[in-house]
DOVEX-456598 format. One record per residue (C-alpha): x, y, z; residue in three letters. Coordinates in pm, whole numbers, plus 32768, in hexadecimal, padded with zeros to 4 digits. Layout:
// residues N
   xx   yy   zz guvex
    X    Y    Z   Ala
...
***
This chain:
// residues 447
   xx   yy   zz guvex
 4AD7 81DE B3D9   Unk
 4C49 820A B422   Unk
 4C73 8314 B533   Unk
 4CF6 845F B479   Unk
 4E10 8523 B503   Unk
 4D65 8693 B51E   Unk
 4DAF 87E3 B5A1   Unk
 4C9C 87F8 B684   Unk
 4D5D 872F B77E   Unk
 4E67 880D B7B2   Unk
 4D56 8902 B80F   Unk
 4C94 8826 B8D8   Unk
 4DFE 87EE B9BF   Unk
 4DE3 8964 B9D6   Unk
 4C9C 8936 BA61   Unk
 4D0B 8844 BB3B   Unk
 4E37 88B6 BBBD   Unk
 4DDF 8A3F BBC1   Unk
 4C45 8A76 BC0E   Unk
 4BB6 8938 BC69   Unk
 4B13 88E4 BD68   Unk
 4A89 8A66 BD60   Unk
 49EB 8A48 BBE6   Unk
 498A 8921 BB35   Unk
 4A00 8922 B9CB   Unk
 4915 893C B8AA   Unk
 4963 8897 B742   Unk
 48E4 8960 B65C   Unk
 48B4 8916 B4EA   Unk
 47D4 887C B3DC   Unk
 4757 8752 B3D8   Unk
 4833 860B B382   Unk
 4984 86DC B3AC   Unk
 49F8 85EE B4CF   Unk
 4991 86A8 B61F   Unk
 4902 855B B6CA   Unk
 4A4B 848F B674   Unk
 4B19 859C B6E0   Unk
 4A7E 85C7 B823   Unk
 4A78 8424 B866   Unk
 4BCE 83F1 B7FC   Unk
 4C45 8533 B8D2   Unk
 4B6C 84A7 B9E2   Unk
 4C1F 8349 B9C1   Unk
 4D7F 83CF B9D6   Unk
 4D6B 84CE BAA5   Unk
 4C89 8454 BBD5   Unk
 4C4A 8304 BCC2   Unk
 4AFA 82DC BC60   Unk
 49FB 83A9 BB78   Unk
 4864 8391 BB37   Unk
 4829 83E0 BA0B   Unk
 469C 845D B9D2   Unk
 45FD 847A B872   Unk
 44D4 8534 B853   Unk
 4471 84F2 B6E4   Unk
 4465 8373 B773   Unk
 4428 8358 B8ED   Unk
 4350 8263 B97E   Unk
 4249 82D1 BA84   Unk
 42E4 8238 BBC1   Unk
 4414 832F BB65   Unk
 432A 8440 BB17   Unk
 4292 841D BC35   Unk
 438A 846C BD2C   Unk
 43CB 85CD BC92   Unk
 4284 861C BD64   Unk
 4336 85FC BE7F   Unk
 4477 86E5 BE0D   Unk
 4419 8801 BEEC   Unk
 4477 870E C016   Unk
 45E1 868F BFB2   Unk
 4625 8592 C0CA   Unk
 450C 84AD C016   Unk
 452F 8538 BEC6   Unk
 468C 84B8 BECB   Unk
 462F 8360 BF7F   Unk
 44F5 830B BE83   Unk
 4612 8378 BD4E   Unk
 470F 824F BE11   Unk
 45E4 8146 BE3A   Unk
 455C 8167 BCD7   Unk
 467F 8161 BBE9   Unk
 4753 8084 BD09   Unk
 48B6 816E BCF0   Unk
 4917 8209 BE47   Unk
 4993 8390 BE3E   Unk
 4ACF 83DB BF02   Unk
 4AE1 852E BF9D   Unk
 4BA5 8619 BEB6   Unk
 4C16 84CC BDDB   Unk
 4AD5 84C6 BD12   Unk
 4A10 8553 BBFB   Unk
 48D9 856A BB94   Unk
 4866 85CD BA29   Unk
 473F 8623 B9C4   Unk
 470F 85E6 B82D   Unk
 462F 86C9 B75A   Unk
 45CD 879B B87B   Unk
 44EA 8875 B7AA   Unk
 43F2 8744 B7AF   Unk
 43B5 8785 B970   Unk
 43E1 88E2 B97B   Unk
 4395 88CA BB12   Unk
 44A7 87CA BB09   Unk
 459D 88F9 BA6E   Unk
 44FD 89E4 BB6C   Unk
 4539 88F6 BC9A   Unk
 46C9 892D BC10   Unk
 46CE 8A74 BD1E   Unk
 4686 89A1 BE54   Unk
 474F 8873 BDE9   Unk
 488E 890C BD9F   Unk
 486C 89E5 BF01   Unk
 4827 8889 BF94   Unk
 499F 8857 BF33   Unk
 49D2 86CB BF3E   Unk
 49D6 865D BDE9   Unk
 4A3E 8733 BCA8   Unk
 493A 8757 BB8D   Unk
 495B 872F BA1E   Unk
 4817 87B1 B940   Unk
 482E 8772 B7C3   Unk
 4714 883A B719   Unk
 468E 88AE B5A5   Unk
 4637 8A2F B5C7   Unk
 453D 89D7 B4AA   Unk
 4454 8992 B599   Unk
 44DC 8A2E B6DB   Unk
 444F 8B83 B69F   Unk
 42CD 8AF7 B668   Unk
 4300 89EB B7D7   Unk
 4377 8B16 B88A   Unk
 4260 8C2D B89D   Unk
 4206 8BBB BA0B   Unk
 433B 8B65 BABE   Unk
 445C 8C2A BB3B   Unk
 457B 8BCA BA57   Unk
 46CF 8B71 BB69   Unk
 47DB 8C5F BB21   Unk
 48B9 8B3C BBB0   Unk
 48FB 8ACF BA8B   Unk
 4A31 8AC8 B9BC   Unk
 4A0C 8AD9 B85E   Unk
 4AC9 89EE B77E   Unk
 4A70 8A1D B5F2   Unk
 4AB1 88C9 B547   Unk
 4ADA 88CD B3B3   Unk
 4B11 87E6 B29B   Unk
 4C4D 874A B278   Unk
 4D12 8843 B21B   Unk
 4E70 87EB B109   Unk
 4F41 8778 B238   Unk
 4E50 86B2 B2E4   Unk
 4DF2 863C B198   Unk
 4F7B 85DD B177   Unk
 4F86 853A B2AF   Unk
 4E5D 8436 B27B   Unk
 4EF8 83CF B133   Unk
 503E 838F B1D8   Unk
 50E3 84BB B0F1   Unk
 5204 852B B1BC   Unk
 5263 861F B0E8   Unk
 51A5 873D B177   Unk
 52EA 87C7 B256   Unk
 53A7 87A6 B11D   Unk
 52D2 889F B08E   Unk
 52D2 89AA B1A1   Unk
 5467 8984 B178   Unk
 544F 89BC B005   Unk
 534C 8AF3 B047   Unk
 5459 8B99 B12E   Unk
 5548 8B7B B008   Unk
 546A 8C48 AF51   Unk
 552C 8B8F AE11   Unk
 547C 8AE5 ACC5   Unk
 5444 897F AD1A   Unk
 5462 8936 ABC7   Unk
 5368 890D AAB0   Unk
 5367 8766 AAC1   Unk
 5355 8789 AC51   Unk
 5258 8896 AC66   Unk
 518E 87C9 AB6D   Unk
 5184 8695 AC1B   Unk
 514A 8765 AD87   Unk
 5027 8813 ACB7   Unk
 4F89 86B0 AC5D   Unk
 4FBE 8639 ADD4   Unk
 4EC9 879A AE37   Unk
 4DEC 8744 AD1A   Unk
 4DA1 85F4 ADB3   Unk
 4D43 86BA AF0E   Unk
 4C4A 8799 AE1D   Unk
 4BC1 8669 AD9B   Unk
 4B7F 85A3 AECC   Unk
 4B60 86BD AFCB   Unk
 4B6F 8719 B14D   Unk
 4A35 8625 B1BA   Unk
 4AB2 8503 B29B   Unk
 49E2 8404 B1DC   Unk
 4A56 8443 B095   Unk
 4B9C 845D B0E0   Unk
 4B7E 82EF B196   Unk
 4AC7 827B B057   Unk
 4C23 8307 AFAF   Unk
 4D1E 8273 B091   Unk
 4C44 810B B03C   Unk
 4C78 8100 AEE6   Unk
 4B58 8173 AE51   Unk
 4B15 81CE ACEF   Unk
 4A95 836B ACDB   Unk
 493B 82F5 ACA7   Unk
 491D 8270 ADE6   Unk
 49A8 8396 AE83   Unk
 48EF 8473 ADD0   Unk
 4792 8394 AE49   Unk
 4823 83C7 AFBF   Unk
 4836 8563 AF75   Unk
 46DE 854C AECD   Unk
 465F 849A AFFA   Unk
 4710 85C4 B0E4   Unk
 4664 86AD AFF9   Unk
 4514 8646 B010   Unk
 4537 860E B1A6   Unk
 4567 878D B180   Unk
 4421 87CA B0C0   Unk
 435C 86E7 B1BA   Unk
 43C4 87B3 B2F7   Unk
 4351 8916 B250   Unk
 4226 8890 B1F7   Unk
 4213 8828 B367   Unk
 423E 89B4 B3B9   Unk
 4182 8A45 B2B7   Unk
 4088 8954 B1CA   Unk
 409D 8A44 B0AC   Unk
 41BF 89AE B013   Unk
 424F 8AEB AFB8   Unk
 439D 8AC5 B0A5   Unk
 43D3 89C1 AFF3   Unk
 438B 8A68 AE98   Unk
 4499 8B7C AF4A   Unk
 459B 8A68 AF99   Unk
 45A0 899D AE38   Unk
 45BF 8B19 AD7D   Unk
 4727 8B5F AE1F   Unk
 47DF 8A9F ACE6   Unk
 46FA 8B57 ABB8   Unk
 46EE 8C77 AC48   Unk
 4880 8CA2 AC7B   Unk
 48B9 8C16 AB1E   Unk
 47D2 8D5E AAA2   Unk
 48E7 8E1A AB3D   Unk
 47E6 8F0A ABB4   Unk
 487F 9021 ACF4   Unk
 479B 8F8B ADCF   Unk
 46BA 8E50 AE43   Unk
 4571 8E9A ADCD   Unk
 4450 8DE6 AEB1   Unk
 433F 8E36 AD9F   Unk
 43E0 8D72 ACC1   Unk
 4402 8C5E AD80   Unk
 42A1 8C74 ADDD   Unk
 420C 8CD1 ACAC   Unk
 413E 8DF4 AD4C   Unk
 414E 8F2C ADDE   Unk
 4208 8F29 AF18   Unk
 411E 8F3B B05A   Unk
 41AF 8FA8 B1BE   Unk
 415A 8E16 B20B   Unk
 4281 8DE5 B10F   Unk
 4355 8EAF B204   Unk
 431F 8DDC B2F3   Unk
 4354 8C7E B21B   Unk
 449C 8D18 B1C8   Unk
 44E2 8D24 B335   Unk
 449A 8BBC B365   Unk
 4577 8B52 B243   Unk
 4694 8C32 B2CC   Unk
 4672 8B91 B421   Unk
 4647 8A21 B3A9   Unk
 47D6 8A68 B34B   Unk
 47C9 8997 B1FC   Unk
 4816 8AE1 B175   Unk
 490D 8C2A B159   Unk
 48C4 8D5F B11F   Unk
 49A4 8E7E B0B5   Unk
 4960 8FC1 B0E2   Unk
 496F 90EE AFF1   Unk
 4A57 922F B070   Unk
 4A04 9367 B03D   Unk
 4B03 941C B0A6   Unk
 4C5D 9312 B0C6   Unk
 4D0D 9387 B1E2   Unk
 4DB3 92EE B312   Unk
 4CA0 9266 B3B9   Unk
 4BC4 91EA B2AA   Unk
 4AA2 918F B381   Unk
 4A53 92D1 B3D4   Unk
 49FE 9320 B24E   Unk
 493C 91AA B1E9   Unk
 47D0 91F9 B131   Unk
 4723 90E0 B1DB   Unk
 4627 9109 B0AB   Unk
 474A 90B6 AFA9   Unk
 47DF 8F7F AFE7   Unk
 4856 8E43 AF32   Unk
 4812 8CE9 AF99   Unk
 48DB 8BA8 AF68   Unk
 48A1 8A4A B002   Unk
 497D 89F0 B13E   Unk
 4A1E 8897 B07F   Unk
 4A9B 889E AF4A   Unk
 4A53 8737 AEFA   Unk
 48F7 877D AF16   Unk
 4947 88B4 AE36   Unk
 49CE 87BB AD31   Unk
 4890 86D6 AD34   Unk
 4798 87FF AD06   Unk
 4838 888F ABFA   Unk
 47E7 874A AB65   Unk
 4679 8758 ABB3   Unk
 460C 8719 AA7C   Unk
 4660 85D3 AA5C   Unk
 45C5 84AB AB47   Unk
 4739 8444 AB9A   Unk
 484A 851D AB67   Unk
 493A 8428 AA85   Unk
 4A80 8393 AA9C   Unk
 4AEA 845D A95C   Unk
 4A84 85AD A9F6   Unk
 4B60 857B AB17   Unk
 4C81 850B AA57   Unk
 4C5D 860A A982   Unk
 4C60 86EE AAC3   Unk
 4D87 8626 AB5C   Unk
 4E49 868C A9FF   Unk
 4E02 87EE A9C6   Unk
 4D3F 8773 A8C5   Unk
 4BD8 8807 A8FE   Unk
 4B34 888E A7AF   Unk
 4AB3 89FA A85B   Unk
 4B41 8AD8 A943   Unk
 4B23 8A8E AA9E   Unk
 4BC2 8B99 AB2B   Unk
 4A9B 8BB6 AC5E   Unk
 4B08 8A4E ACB6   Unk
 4C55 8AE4 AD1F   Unk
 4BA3 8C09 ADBD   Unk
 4B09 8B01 AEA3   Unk
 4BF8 8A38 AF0A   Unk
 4CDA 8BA1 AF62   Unk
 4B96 8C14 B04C   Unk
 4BA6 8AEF B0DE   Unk
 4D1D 8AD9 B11E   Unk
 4CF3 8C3F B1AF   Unk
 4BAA 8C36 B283   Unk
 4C68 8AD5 B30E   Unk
 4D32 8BBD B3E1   Unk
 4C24 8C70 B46D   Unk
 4C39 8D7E B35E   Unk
 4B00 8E3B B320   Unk
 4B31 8E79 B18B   Unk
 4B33 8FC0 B0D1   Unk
 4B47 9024 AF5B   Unk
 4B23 91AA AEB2   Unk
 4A75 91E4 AD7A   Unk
 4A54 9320 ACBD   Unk
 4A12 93AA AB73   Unk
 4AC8 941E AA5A   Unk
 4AE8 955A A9D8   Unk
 4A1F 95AC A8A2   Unk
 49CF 944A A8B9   Unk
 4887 9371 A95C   Unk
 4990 927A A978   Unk
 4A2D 9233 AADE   Unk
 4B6E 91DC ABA3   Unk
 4B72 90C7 ACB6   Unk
 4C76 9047 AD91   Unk
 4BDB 8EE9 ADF6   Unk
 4C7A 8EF7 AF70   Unk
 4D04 9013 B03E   Unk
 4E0B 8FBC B181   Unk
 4E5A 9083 B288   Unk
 4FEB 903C B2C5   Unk
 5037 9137 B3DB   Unk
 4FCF 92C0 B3AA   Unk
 4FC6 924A B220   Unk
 4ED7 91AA B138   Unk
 4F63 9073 B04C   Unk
 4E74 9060 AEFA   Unk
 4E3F 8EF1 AEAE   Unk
 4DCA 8E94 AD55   Unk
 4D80 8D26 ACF6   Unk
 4DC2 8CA8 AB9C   Unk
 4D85 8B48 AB25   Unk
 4E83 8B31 AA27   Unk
 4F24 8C5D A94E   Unk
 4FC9 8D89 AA3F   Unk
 5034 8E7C A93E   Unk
 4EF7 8F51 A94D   Unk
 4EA8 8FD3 AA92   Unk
 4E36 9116 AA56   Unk
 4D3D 9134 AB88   Unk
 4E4F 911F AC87   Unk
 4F2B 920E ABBF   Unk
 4E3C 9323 ABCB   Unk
 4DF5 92E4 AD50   Unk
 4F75 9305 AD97   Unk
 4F6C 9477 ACC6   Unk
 4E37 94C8 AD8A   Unk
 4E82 946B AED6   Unk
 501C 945B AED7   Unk
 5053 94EA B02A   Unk
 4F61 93C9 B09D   Unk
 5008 928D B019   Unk
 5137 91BD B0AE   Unk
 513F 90D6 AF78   Unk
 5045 905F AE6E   Unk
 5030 8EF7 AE64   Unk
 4F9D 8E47 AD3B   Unk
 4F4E 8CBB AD76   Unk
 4F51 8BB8 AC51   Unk
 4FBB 8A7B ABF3   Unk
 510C 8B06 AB94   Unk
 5254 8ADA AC40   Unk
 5300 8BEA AD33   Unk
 536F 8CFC AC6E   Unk
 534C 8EA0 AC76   Unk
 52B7 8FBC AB61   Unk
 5354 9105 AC1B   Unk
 52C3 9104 AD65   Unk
 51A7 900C AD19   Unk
 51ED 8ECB ADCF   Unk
 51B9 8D72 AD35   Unk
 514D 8C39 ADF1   Unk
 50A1 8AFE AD92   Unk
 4F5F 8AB5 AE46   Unk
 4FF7 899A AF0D   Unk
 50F5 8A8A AFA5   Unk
 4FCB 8B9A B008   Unk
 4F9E 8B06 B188   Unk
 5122 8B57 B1AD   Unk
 50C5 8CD6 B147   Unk
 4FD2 8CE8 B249   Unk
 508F 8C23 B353   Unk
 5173 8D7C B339   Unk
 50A0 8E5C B36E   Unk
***
């Protein structure tokens, strides 16, 4: 696989350069998002020599030695004389891969990282760091680094798409770029919905392969997903909870429902499922308001919440679950505009995911009309200084936004500027703002 030009490496130099050697940096993310590439290739080009440890396929020699991690000087000497790489004082690294699987190994983190010779490099799914944990005493050296799906620009830059740049220039313009332009900029994001974040697919993309194929790669990711909750919980059910996110958005219900999903009455064990799914990271949640102010988190119902997966490719393939392969026809119909229904929530997901990208916990306000058991709902809420910008996500048509209308006459001394994203170009109704979905990262790269 091609080595991927990420984010995460800017933020591991951080680490480097600003709090190593006194914390060892953490990847955290889902699984198959790229966190043991990152950290090798980092490793590689940043360091004289690196050992590279992987727990989830470690051979006992290797193993091993980790008894003896409580007395460095050896510890470090059995590491050299087993793998056959020398460390350099303060010129090597050592990573430890899927450090969730040796949770003494993640524990041991305190002592080696106050040892001081060598920097450390963890890489970890918090699916199953919470349950390895429950007897050690978790380092607080650690630096945290979240690592996400590709998002559009990283996307860009493994194609070989320069014209990312080109499109922050036009966004600080804030001018049409034209119906034929936008059109053909709209197909090139379409392509990123269809294929997605995940390294792999994106790899299978970049080689030519027909949607089918990608589509059997995201399957593959999918499943992988399944297997490790029913490694946490044999019920099945976080599972069940996972594969509902697409249905249950498309019902264009106020909340995520876990009953549903389950198909029984809810049980505090549910609770705790839910926690697990949140903290396996292959999913976003966005919390309901109830009160929209200036600092939203102080109002979130954790108990009303909406859920949508972390990649939007893998969005695109379970919307398609039906069907034992998700066709070539669907996706070109998708890569057209051409879909038969509205899919409206498939823009919803791939705007969370923009958003919770830059470390955004996400927001949206719901209530109900008067004289009416109909409701309002804003689909995202931003904070942009001591104001609130009301995001509402449309898939195609932008004429009726009602929702957001009524929020600015309820809450007017609240708002900056309404925003409504859509596949339309640049353009302003009064004080509501205009963007296409491409140019959305640009919106929140100003606030």
């Amino acid at each position: 696989m091609d080595k991927f030009k990420r984010k995460a490496f800017e933020l591991l130099k951080d680490w480097k350069e600003n709090y190593a050697p006194n914390y060892a940096a953490l990847l955290e993310g889902a699984r198959r998002v790229g966190k043991s590439t990152i950290a090798e290739e980092f490793a590689k080009q940043n360091y004289r020599s690196y050992i590279k440890i992987d727990f989830a396929n470690i051979d006992e020699d290797l193993l091993s030695a980790f008894k003896d991690i409580a007395k460095p000087d050896v510890f470090f000497l059995r590491l050299q004389t087993i793998t056959g790489i020398n460390l350099y004082l303060r010129e090597s690294v050592i990573i430890f891969d899927e450090i969730q699987l040796n949770p003494k190994a993640r524990q041991a983190i305190k002592y080696l990282v106050a040892d001081g010779r060598y920097d450390y490099i963890e890489t970890g799914s918090l699916i199953s760091i919470k349950k390895n944990v429950k007897d050690i005493v978790i380092p607080s050296e650690e630096h945290k680094i979240p690592v996400y799906p590709m998002d559009y620009e990283e996307f860009m830059w493994a194609i070989g798409n320069n014209t990312y740049d080109v499109l922050r220039q036009l966004y600080k313009t804030n001018t049409p770029a034209g119906n034929g332009v936008n059109r053909s900029l709209m197909r090139d994001f379409r392509i990123y919905m269809a294929v997605g974040g995940m390294p792999q697919a994106v790899q299978a993309y970049i080689d030519g392969k027909n949607f089918s194929f990608i589509d059997k790669v995201k399957r593959d990711i999918i499943d992988l997903y399944i297997d490790d909750f029913k490694k946490i919980d044999d019920s099945g059910l976080i599972g069940m909870m996972y594969k509902s996110i697409p249905s249950q958005l498309a019902t264009q219900k106020k909340r995520y429902v876990i009953s549903k999903a389950t198909k029984k009455r809810k049980t505090n064990k549910d609770i705790e499922r839910l926690s697990d799914l949140l903290d396996s990271k292959t999913v976003i949640p966005c919390y309901n308001t109830t009160d929209p102010n200036i600092i939203l988190s102080q109002t979130l119902d954790n108990d009303t919440f909406k859920l949508y997966l972390s990649d939007v490719g893998l969005f695109t393939t379970m919307i398609f679950e039906g069907s034992p392969d998700t066709g070539e026809n669907i996706y070109s119909k998708l890569l057209s505009d051409k879909l038969p229904a509205d899919f409206g929530y498939l823009y919803e997901n791939v705007v969370a995911q923009i958003i919770a990208c830059t470390n955004r916990t996400l927001y949206y306000y719901t209530w109900g009309k008067e004289g009416s058991t109909h409701y309002y709902e804003v689909d995202f809420l931003l904070q942009s200084g001591a104001k609130i910008i009301p995001v509402e996500v449309k898939s195609s048509a932008t004429k009726n936004h009602e929702s957001i209308d009524a929020f600015c006459k309820k809450f007017s001394s609240r708002i900056a500027r309404p925003l409504l994203i859509s596949q339309k170009d640049v353009g302003n109704e009064g004080q509501l703002m205009l963007k296409p979905v491409y140019m959305l990262p640009f919106v929140l790269e100003e606030l």
